[in-house]
TORKOL-4160 file (C-alpha; in steps of 0.2 Angstrom, whole numbers, padded with zeros to 4 digits, m for minus):
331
<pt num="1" X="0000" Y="0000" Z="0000"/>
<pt num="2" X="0008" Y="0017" Z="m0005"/>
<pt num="3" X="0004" Y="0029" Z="0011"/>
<pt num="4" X="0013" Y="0043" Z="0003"/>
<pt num="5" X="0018" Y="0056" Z="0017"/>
<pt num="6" X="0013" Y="0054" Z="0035"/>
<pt num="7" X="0010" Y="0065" Z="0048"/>
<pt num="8" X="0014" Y="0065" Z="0067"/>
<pt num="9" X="0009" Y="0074" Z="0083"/>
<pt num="10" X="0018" Y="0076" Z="0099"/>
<pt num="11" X="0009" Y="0082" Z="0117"/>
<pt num="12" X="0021" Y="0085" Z="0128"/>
<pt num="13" X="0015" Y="0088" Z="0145"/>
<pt num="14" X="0024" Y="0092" Z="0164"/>
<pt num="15" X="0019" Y="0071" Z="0170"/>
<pt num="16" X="0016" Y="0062" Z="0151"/>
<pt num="17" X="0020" Y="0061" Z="0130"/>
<pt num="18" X="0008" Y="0056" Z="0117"/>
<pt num="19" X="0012" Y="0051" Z="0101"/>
<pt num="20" X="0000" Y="0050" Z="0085"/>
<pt num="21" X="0004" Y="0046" Z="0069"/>
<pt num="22" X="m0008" Y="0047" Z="0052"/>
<pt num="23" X="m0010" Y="0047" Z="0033"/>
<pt num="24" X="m0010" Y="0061" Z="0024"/>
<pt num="25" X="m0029" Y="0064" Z="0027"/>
<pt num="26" X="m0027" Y="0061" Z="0047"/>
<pt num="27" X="m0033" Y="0043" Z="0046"/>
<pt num="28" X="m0026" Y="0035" Z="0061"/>
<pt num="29" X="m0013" Y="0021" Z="0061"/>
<pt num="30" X="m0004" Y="0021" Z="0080"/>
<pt num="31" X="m0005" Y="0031" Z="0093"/>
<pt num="32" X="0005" Y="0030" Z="0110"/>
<pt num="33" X="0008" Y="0038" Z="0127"/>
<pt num="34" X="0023" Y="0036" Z="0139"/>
<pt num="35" X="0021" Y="0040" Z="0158"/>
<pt num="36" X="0036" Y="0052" Z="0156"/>
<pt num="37" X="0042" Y="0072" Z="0158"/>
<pt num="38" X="0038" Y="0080" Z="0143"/>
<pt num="39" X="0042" Y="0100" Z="0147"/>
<pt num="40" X="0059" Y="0107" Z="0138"/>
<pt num="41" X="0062" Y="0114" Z="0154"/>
<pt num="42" X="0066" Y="0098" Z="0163"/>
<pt num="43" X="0082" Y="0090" Z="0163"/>
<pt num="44" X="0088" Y="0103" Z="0148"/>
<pt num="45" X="0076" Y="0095" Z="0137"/>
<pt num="46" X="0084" Y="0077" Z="0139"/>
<pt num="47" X="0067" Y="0070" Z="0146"/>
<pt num="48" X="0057" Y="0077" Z="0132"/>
<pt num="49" X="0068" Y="0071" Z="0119"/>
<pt num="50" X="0071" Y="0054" Z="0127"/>
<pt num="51" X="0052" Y="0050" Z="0127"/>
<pt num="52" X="0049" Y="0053" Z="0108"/>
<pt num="53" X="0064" Y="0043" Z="0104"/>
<pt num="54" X="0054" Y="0030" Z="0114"/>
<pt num="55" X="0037" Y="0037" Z="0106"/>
<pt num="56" X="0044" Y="0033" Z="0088"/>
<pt num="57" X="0048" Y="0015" Z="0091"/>
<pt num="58" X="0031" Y="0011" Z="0100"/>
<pt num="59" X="0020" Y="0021" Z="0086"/>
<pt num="60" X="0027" Y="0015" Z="0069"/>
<pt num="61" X="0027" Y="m0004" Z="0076"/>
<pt num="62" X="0009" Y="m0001" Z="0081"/>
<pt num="63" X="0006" Y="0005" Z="0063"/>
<pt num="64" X="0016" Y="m0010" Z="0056"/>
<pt num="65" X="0027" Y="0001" Z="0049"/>
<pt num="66" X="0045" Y="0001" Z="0048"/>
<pt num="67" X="0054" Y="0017" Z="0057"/>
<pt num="68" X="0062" Y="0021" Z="0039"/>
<pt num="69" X="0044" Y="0029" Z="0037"/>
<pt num="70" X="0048" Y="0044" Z="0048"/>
<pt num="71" X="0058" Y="0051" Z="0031"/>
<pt num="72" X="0042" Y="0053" Z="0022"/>
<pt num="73" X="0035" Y="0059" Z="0039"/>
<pt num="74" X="0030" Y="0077" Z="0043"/>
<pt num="75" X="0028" Y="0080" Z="0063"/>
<pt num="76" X="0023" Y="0094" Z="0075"/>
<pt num="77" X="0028" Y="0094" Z="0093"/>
<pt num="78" X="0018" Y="0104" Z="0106"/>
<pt num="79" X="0029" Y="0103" Z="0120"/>
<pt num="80" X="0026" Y="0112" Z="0138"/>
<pt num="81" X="0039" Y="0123" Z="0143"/>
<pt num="82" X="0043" Y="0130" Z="0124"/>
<pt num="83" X="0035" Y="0147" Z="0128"/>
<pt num="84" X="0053" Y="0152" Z="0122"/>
<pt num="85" X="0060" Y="0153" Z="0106"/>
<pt num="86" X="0078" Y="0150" Z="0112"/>
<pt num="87" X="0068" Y="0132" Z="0120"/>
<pt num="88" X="0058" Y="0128" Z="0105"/>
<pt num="89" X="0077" Y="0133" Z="0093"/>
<pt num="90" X="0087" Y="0121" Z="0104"/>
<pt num="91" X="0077" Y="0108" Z="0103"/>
<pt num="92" X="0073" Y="0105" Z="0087"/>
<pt num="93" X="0092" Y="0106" Z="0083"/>
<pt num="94" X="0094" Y="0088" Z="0092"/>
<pt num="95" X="0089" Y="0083" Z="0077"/>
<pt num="96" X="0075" Y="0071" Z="0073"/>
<pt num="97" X="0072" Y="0057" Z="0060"/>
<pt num="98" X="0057" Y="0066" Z="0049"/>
<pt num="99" X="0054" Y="0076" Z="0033"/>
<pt num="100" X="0054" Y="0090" Z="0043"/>
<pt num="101" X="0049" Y="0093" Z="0062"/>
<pt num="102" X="0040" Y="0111" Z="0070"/>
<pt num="103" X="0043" Y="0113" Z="0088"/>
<pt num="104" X="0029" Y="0124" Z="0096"/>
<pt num="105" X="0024" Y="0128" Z="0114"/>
<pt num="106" X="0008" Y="0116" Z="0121"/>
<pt num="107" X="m0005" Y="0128" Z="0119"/>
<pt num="108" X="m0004" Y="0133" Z="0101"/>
<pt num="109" X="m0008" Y="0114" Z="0097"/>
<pt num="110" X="m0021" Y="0117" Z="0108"/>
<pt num="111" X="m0029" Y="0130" Z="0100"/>
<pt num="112" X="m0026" Y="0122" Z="0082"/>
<pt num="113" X="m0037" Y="0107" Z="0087"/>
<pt num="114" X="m0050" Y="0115" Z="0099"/>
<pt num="115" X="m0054" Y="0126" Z="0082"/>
<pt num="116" X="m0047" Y="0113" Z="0068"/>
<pt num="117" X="m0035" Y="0125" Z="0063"/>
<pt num="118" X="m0048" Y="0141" Z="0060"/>
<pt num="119" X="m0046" Y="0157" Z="0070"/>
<pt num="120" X="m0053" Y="0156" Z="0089"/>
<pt num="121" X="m0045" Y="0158" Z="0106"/>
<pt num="122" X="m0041" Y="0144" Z="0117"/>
<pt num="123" X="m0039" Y="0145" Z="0138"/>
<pt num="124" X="m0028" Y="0134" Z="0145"/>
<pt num="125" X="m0038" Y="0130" Z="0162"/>
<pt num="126" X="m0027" Y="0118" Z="0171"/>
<pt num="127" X="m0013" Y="0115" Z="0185"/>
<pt num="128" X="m0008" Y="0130" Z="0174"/>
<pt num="129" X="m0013" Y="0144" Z="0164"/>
<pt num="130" X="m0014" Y="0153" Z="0147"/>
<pt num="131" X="m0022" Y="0160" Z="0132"/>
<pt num="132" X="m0019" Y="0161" Z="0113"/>
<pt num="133" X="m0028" Y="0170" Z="0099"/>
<pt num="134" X="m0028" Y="0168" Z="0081"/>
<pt num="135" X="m0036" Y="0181" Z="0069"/>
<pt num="136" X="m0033" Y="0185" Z="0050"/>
<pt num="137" X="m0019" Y="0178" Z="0052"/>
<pt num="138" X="m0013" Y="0188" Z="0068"/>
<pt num="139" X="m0007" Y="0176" Z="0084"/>
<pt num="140" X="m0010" Y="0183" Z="0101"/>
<pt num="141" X="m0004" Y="0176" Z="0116"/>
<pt num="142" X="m0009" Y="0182" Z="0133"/>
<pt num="143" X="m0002" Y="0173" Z="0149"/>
<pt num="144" X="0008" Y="0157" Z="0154"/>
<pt num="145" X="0021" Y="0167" Z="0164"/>
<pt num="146" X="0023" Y="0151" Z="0177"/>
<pt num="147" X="0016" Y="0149" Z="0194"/>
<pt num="148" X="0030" Y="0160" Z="0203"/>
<pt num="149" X="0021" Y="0177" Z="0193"/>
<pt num="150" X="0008" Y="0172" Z="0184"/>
<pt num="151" X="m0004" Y="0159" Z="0179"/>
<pt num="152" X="m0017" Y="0168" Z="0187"/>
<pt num="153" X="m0032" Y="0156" Z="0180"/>
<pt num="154" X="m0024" Y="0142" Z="0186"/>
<pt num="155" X="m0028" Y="0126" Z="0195"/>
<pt num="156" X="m0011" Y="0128" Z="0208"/>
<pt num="157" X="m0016" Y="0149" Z="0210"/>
<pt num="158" X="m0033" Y="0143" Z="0217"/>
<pt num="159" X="m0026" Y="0130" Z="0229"/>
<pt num="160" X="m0015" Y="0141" Z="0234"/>
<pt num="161" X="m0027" Y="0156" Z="0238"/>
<pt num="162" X="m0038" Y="0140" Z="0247"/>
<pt num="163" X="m0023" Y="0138" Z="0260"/>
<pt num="164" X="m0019" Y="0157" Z="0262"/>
<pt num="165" X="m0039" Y="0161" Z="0267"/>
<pt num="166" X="m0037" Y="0144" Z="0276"/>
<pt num="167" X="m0024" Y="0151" Z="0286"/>
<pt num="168" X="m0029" Y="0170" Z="0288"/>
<pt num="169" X="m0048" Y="0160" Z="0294"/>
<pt num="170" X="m0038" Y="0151" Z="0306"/>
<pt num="171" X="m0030" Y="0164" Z="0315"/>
<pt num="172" X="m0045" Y="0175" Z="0315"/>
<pt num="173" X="m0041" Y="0189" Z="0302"/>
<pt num="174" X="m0054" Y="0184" Z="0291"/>
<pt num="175" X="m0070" Y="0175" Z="0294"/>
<pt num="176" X="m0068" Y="0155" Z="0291"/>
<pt num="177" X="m0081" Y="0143" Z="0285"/>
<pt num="178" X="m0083" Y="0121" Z="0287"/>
<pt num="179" X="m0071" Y="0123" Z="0269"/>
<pt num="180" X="m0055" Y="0131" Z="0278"/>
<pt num="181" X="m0057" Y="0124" Z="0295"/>
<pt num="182" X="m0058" Y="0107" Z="0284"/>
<pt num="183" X="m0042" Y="0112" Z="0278"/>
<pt num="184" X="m0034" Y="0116" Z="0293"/>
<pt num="185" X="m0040" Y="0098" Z="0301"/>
<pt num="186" X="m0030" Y="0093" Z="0287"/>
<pt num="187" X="m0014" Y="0100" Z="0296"/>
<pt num="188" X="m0017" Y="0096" Z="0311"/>
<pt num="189" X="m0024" Y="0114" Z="0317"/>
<pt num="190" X="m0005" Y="0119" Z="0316"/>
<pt num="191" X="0000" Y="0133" Z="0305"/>
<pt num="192" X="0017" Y="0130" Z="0305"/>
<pt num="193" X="0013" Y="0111" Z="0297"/>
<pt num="194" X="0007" Y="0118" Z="0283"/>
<pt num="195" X="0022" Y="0131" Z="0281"/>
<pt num="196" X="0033" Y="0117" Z="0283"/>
<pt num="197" X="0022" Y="0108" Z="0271"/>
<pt num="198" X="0025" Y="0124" Z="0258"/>
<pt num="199" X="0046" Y="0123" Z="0261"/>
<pt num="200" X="0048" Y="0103" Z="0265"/>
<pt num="201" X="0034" Y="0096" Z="0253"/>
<pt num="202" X="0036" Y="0078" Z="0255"/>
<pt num="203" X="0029" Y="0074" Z="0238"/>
<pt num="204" X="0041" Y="0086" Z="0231"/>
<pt num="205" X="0055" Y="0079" Z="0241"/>
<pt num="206" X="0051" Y="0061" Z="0233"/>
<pt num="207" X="0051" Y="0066" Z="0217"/>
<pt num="208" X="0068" Y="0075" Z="0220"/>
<pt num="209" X="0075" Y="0060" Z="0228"/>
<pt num="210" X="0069" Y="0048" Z="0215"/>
<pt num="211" X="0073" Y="0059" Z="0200"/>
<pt num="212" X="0093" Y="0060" Z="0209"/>
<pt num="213" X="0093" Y="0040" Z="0210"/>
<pt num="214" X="0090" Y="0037" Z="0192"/>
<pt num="215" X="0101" Y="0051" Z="0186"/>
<pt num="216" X="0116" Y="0046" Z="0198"/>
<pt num="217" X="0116" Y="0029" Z="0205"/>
<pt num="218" X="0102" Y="0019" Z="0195"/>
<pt num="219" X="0114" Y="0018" Z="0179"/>
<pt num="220" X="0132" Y="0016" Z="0190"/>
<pt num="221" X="0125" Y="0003" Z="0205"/>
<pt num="222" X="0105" Y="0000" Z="0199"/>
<pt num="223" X="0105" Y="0000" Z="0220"/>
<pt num="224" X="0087" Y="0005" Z="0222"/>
<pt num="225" X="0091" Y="0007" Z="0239"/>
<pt num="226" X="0104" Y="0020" Z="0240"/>
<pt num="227" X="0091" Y="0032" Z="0236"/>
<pt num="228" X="0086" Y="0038" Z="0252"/>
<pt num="229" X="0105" Y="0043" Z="0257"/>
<pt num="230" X="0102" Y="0059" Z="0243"/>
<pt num="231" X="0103" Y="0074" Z="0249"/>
<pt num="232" X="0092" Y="0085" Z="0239"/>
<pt num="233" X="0089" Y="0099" Z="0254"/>
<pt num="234" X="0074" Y="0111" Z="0253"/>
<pt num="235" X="0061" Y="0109" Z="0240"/>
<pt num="236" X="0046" Y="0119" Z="0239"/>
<pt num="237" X="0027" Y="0114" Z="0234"/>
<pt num="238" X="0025" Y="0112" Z="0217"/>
<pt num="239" X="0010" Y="0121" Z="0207"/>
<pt num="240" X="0001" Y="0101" Z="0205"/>
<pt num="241" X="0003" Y="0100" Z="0224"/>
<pt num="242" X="m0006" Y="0118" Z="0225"/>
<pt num="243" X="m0020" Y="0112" Z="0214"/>
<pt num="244" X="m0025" Y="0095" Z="0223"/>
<pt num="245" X="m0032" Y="0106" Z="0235"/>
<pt num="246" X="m0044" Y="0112" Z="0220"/>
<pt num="247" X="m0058" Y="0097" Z="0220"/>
<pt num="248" X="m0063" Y="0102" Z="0237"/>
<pt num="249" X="m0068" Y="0121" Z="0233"/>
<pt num="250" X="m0080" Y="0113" Z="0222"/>
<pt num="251" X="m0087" Y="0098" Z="0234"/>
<pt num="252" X="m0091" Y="0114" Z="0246"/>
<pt num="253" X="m0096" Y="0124" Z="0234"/>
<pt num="254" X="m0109" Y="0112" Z="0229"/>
<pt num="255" X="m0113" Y="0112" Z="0250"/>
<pt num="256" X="m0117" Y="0133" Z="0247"/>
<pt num="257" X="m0101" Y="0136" Z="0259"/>
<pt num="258" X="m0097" Y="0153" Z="0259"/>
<pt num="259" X="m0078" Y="0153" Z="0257"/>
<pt num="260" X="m0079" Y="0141" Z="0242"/>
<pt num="261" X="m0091" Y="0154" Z="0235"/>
<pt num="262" X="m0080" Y="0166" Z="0238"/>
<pt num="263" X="m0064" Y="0156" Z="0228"/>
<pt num="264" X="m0076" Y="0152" Z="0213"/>
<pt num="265" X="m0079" Y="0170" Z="0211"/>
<pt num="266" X="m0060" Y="0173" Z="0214"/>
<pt num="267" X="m0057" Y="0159" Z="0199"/>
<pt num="268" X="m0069" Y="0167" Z="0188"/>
<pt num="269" X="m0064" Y="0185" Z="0189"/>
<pt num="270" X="m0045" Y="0179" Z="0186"/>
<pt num="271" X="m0055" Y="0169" Z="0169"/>
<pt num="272" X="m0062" Y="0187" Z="0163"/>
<pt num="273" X="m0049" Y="0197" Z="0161"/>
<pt num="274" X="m0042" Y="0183" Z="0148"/>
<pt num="275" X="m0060" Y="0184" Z="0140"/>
<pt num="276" X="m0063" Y="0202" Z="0142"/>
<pt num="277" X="m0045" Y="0203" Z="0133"/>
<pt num="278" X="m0050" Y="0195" Z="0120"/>
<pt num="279" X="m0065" Y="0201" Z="0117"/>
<pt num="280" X="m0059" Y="0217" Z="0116"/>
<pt num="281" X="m0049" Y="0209" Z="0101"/>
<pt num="282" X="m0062" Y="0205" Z="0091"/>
<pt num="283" X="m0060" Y="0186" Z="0094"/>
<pt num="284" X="m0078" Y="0181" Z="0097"/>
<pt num="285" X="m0075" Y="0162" Z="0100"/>
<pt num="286" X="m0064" Y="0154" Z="0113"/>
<pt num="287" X="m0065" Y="0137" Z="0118"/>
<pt num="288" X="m0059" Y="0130" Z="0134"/>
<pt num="289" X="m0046" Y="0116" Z="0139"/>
<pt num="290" X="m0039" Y="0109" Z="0156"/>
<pt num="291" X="m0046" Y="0099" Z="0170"/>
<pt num="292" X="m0052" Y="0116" Z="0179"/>
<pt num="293" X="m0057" Y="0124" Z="0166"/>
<pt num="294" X="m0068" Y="0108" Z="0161"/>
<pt num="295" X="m0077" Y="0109" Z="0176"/>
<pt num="296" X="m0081" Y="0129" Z="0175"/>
<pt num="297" X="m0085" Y="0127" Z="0156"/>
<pt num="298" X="m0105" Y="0123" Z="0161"/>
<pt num="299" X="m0105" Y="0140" Z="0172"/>
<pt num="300" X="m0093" Y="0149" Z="0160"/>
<pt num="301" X="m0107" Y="0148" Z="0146"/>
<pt num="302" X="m0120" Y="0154" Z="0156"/>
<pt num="303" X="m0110" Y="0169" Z="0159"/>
<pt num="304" X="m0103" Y="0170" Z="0142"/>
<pt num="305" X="m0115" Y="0162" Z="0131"/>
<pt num="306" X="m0110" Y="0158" Z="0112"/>
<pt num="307" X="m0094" Y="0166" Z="0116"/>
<pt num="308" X="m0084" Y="0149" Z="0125"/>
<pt num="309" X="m0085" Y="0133" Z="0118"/>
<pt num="310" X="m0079" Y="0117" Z="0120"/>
<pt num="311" X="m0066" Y="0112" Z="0110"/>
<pt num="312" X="m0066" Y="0103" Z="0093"/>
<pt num="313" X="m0054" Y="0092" Z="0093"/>
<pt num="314" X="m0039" Y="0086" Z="0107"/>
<pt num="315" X="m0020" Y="0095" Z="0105"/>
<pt num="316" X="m0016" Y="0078" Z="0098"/>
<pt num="317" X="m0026" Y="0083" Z="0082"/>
<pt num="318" X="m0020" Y="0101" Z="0082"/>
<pt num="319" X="m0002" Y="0096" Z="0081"/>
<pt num="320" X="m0005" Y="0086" Z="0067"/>
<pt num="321" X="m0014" Y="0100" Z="0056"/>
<pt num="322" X="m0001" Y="0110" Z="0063"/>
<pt num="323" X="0010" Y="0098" Z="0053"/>
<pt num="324" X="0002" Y="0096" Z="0041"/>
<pt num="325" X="0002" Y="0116" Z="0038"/>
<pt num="326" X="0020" Y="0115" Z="0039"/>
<pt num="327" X="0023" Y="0100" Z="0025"/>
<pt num="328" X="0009" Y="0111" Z="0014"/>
<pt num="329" X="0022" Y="0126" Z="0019"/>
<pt num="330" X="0037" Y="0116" Z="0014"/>
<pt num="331" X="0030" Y="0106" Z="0000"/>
């Protein structure tokens, strides 16, 4: 069978990779994910790349394809942490087996699938945040600054406002409710156990420790053991660890608890100003992704009705018309 030129898509995430691989008129023929750190940021990009090395061998078998194919192969990656171009630059110079490979950030394959490649806006409503616009031909990104100064829609900003108001409720600044002294329970009723838990997060610690094992004694020794003799000193929370606390708002907001009220309004004040923004720009259809932004959407189209959407298609299928713009580009 002559398959002619193929095309693939990459998701990159913080926690996993996906893989999809189709014919010249998106028809699938393999698809795969791999449980591994995605973001160009980690590990200098050594993660990412490692995974879709790993990807390519898993997808073409699945197709029943040999991996000579990838040379009539045009792909897309939409990797997390390629807000930069400098990220995006370096990476693709690794060099990769296909026709030719485009490297751009997560949410511009977002966007290309939750509007199937036409102009719209997409949120990003997750752990993290961001927008991104496309009109007549003009892209407009808004946001994805990162937890530390921005990111103010996301899923770790909320939890993390949760435990502030937690703690003001606790030591009487501000009134409380069944929510924040829920929160508090969770501590212990000790303040200084959930700072500890901010500076020292044990998860976060794990991780560290793990990651340090297979980087510096799993490929000398394999000695599993010698892990917990790593040092790996103070690490902070991490936005995911802020965002578990998210599910909670909404099981008390569903109870009519006033503090939970109070955070949903915060959420949704934070999700206007992208909407507002861009409104403002003409951009009258803008579709939302992400866990949180998943379970606002239902409220978020009574508020804005007509104007946000659900999206069309997954990221998966924006990379590859993403690709399949770019071999259409190249010829």
């Amino acid at each position: 069978m002559e398959l002619g030129h193929l095309l693939l898509g990459v998701d990159g995430g913080g926690t996993k990779c996906r893989m999809r691989l189709t014919d010249q008129n998106f028809e699938m023929l393999g698809e795969a994910i791999i449980h591994s750190p995605a973001n160009l940021q980690i590990r200098n990009g050594d993660a990412a790349h490692a995974a879709i090395m790993d990807l390519i061998a898993l997808v073409y078998a699945q197709a029943g394809l040999d991996v000579s194919m990838t040379k009539q192969t045009h792909a897309c990656f939409g990797m997390a942490g390629a807000r930069l171009q400098s990220a995006r630059d370096s990476f693709v110079k690794r060099g990769f087996p296909f026709a030719n490979v485009k490297v751009v950030d997560d949410i511009d394959i977002a966007r290309a699938g939750a509007h199937k490649g036409e102009d719209g806006a997409v949120l990003i409503i997750g752990t993290g945040s961001a927008g991104l616009g496309r009109i007549a031909g003009k892209r407009l990104q808004i946001g994805g600054w990162g937890f530390l100064v921005g990111d103010s829609m996301a899923g770790a900003a909320l939890g993390r406002e949760l435990l502030r108001r937690s703690l003001l409720a606790h030591e009487g600044l501000i009134e409380g409710s069944a929510l924040t002294d829920h929160i508090m329970n969770k501590f212990d009723n000790l303040p200084e156990n959930l700072m500890t838990w901010s500076f020292e997060n044990p998860d976060a610690i794990a991780e560290a420790r793990e990651l340090a094992q297979q980087e510096k004694y799993a490929p000398q020794t394999g000695h599993v053991d010698e892990v917990k003799y790593i040092s790996v000193g103070s690490i902070h929370a991490r936005p995911g660890d802020y965002g578990k606390f998210v599910p909670v708002i909404f099981d008390y907001f569903e109870q009519d608890d006033p503090m939970a009220k109070q955070l949903i309004e915060f959420e949704l004040a934070a999700i206007d100003q992208y909407v507002s923004w861009f409104l403002d720009r003409e951009i009258k259809s803008i579709a939302v992704v992400g866990g949180l932004g998943q379970r606002l959407l239902p409220m978020l189209q009574k508020i804005y009705p007509g104007v946000l959407v659900p999206p069309m298609a997954d990221p998966l299928q924006g990379a590859l018309i993403l690709a399949h713009q770019s071999k259409t580009v190249s010829g």
